[in-house]
C-alpha positions in Angstrom: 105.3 137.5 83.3 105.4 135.1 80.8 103.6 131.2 80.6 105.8 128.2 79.9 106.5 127.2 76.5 105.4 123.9 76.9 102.9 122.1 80.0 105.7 119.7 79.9 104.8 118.1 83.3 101.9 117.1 81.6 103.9 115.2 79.6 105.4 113.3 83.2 101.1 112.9 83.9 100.5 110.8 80.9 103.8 108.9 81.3 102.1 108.1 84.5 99.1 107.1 83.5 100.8 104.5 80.3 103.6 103.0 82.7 100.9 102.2 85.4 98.5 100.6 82.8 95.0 99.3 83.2 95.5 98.0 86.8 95.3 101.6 87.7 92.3 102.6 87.0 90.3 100.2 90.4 91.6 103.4 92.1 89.2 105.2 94.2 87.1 106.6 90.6 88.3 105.4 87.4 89.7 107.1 84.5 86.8 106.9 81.8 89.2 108.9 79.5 92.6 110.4 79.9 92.5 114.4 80.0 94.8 116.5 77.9 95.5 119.8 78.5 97.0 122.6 75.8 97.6 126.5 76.0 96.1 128.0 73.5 98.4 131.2 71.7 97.3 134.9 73.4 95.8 137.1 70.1 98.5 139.7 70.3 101.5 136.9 71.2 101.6 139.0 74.3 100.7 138.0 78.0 100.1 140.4 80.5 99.6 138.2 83.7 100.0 134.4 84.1 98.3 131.5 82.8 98.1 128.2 85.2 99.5 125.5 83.5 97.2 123.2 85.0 93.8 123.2 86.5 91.1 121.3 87.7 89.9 118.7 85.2 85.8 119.2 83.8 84.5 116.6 81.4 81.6 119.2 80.9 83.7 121.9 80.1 86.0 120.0 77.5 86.0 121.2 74.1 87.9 121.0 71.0 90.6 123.5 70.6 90.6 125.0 66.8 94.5 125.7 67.4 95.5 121.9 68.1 95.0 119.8 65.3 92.8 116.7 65.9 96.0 114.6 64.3 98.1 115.5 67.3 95.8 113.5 69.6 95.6 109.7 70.2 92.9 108.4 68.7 89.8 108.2 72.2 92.0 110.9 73.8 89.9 113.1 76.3 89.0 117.0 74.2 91.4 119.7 74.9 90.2 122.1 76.9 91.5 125.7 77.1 93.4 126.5 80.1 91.8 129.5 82.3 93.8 132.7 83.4 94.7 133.0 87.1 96.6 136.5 87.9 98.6 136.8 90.1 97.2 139.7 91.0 94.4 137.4 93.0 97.0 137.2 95.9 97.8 139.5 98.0 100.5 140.4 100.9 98.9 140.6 104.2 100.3 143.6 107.0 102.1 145.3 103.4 99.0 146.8 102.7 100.7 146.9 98.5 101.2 144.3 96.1 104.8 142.9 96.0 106.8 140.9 93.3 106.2 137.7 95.4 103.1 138.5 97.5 104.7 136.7 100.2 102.9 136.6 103.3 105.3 134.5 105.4 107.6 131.8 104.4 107.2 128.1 105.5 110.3 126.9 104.5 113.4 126.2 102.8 112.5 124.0 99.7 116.8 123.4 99.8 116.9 120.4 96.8 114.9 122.3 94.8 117.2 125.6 95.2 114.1 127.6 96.6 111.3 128.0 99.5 107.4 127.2 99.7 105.8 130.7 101.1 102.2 131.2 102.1 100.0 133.2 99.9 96.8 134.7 99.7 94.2 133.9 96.9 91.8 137.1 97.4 89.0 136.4 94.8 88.4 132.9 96.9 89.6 134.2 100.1 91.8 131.4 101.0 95.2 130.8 101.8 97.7 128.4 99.4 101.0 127.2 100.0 103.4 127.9 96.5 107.0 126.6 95.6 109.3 129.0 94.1 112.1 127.4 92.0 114.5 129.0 90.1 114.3 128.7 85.9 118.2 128.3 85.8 117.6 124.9 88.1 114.0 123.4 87.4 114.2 124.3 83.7 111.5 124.4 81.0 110.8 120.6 80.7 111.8 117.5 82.4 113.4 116.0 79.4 116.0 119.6 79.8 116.2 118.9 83.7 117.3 115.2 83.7 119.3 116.3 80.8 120.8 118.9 83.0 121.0 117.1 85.9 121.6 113.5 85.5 122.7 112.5 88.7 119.7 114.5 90.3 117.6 111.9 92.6 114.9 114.5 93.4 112.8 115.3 89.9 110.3 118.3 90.4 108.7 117.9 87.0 107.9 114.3 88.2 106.1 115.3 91.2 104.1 117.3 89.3 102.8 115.0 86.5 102.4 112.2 89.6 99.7 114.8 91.6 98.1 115.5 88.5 97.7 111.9 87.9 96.9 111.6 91.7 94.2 114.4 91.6 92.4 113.1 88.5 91.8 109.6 89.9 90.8 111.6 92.8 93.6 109.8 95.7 92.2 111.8 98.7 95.7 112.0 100.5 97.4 114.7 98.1 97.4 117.8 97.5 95.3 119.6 95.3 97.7 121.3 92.5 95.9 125.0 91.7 98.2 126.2 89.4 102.1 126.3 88.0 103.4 129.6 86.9 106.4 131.5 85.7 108.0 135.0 85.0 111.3 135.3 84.4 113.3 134.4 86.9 111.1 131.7 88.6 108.4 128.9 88.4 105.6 129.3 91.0 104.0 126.1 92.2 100.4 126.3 93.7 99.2 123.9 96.1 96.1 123.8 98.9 97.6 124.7 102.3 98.1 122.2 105.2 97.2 124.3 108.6 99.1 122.1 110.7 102.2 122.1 108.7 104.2 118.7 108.3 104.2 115.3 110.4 107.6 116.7 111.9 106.2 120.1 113.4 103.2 118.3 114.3 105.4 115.3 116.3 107.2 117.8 118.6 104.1 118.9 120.9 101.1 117.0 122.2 101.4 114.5 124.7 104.0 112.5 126.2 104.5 108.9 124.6 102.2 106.5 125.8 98.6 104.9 125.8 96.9 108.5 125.3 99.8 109.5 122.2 98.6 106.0 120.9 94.7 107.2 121.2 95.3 110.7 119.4 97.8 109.1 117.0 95.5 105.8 115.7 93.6 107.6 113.0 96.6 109.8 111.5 98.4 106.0 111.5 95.5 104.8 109.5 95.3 107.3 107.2 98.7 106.8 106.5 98.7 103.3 105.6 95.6 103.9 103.5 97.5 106.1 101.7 100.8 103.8 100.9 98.1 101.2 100.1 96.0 103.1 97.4 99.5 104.5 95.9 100.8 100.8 95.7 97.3 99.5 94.3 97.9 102.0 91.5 101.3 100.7 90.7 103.6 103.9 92.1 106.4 103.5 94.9 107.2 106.8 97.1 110.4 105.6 98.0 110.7 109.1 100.0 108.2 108.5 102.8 109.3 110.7 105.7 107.8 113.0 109.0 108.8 115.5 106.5 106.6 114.9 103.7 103.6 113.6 105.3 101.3 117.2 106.1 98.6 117.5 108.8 95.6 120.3 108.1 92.3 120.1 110.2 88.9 119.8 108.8 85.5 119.6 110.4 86.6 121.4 113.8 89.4 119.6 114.9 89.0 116.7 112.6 92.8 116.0 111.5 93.5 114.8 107.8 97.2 114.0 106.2 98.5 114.7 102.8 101.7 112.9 100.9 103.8 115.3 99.3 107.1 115.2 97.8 106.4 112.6 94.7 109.6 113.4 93.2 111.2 110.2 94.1 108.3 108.1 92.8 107.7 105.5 90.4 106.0 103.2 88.6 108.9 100.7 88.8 109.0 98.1 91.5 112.3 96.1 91.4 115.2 97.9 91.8 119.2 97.4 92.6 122.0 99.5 93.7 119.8 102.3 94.1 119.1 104.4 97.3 116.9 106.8 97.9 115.0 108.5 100.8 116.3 109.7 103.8 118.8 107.7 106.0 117.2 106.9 109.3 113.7 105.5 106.4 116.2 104.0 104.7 115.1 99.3 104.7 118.8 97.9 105.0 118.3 95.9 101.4 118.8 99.2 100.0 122.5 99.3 101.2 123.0 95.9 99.2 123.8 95.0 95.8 120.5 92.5 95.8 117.7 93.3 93.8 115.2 94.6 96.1 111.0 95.8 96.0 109.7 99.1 96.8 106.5 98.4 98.2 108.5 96.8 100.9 110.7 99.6 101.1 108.2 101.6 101.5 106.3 99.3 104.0 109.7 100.0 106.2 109.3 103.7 105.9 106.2 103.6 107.1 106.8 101.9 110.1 109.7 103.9 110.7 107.4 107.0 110.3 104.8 105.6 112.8 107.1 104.3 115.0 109.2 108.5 115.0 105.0 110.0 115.5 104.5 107.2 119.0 107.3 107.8 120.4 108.6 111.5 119.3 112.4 109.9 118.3 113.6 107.8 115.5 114.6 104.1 116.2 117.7 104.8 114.6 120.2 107.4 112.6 120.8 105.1 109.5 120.8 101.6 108.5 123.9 101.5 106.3 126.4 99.0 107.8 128.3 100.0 110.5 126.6 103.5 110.5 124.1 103.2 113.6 124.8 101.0 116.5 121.2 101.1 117.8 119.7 99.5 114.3 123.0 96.9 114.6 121.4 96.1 118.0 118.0 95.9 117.0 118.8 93.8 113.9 120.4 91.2 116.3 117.9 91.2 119.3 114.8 92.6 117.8 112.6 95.3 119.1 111.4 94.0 122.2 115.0 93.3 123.9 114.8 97.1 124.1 111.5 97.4 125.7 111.3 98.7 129.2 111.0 95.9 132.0 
């Protein structure tokens, strides 16, 4: 098992934080100083179990590193810290009663645009389950600069989402995910993320009750955690431009207290104007998108959102696209509005 040469999401991270600029930081807590993180080189150049690329930011436990000279910092930059060990050897297979190569304990589900699958593990020195993406080397790469180089025409950057959490989790955005770790051995990268119980908005849509006044009671506070989200993300300057049922996950806290986490930040920006570029998934899709007009993001993303609320009341989508010609039902709606489709 060997680390990565280089915590090159990081790199994504403080992009992050210089394209968003000071506007940023009337977030939720602001950023006093910008971390930075560095591995420091094993004594025998040898590793014998996996070091986490990233973990939890400390202001008390920052230090200087004698291995990274002072010149290679920005002048006010936050001390680098050295980054702890987590084996993998913490996690564990439940019902195998052995260790296996990927500790799997069951999987969740096909991670398809990333080439791989998110599988449910078992951290046994904190006794709690975490959700991990496994991505192939030969298709995330070692850097982002080597994926995009890779993979120009790739919508979907994973090295992105990674450097937006972090960015996310340090300002402390309380509808993401908190990223525990990013590993690697030879064949893949291992992503390490808190686990949602409840799985995603999707899953969670197709039971409950029917659609109607007592859907609309159980649904109100997921709704408004979900616009509180968009908003905070828009107040720091970053688009999703992928909102979806599918990246929106439900856990429950405090008995049956239910909380949502925004994933999937791959699509993101810090951009807000945009032209001849569509992303998201078809049926989220605002019909400016299918245009050759400039158009804005934090309305485009307004119009996911109300497609996502709209999917969680009423358990179907108002539509299958809104490309021209490609959905009768949003042609109709577009002509007559919503409420020429309401029941009498």
């Amino acid at each position: 098992m060997a680390i990565l040469p280089t915590p090159d999401f990081l790199e994504c991270h403080e992009a992050f934080v210089r394209s968003l600029g000071p506007e940023a930081l009337k977030g939720p807590r602001r950023l006093q100083e910008r971390p930075c993180w560095a591995l420091k080189d094993v004594d025998d150049g040898h590793v014998k179990a996996p070091r986490a690329l990233h973990q939890g930011y400390d202001h008390k436990e920052a230090r200087e590193s004698s291995q990274l000279p002072s010149a290679s910092r920005p002048s006010g930059e936050a001390p680098v810290r050295e980054v702890r060990d987590w084996p993998l050897q913490r996690f564990e297979a439940q019902g195998s009663g052995a260790l296996q190569r990927r500790i799997v304990i069951r999987k969740l589900q096909d991670a398809t645009r990333n080439r791989g699958q998110v599988v449910l593990m078992k951290d046994k020195d904190e006794n709690r389950l975490v959700a991990v993406k496994i991505m192939p080397n030969r298709w995330v790469g070692t850097s982002h600069s080597d994926f995009v180089i890779d993979h120009p025409s790739e919508t979907e950057l994973p090295w992105q989402d990674l450097g937006c959490v972090r960015f996310l989790n340090d300002v402390g955005f309380p509808y993401a995910c908190d990223l525990l770790g990013v590993y690697r051995d030879a064949e893949h990268t291992y992503v390490v993320t808190t686990f949602a119980t409840e799985g995603d908005l999707f899953s969670w849509c197709e039971g409950g009750v029917a659609p109607g006044h007592e859907r609309e009671i159980v649904v109100q506070p997921i709704a408004r955690q979900l616009m509180e989200g968009i908003q905070q993300l828009h107040d720091f300057g970053i688009v999703h431009r992928d909102l979806s049922l599918e990246n929106v996950l439900m856990s429950k806290t405090d008995g049956d207290t239910m909380t949502i986490k925004i994933i999937d930040f791959s699509m993101a920006s810090t951009a807000r104007s945009f032209r001849n570029c569509i992303r998201g998934k078809a049926s989220y899709q605002a019909p400016e998108l299918h245009t050759d007009q400039e158009y804005d993001a934090y309305l485009t993303d307004a119009f996911s959102l109300g497609v996502t609320l709209y999917a969680v009341l009423l358990k179907d989508y108002p539509w299958l696209s809104t490309r021209p010609g490609g959905c009768k039902c949003f042609e109709y709606v577009k002509k007559h509005g919503f409420r020429a489709c309401a029941c009498p």
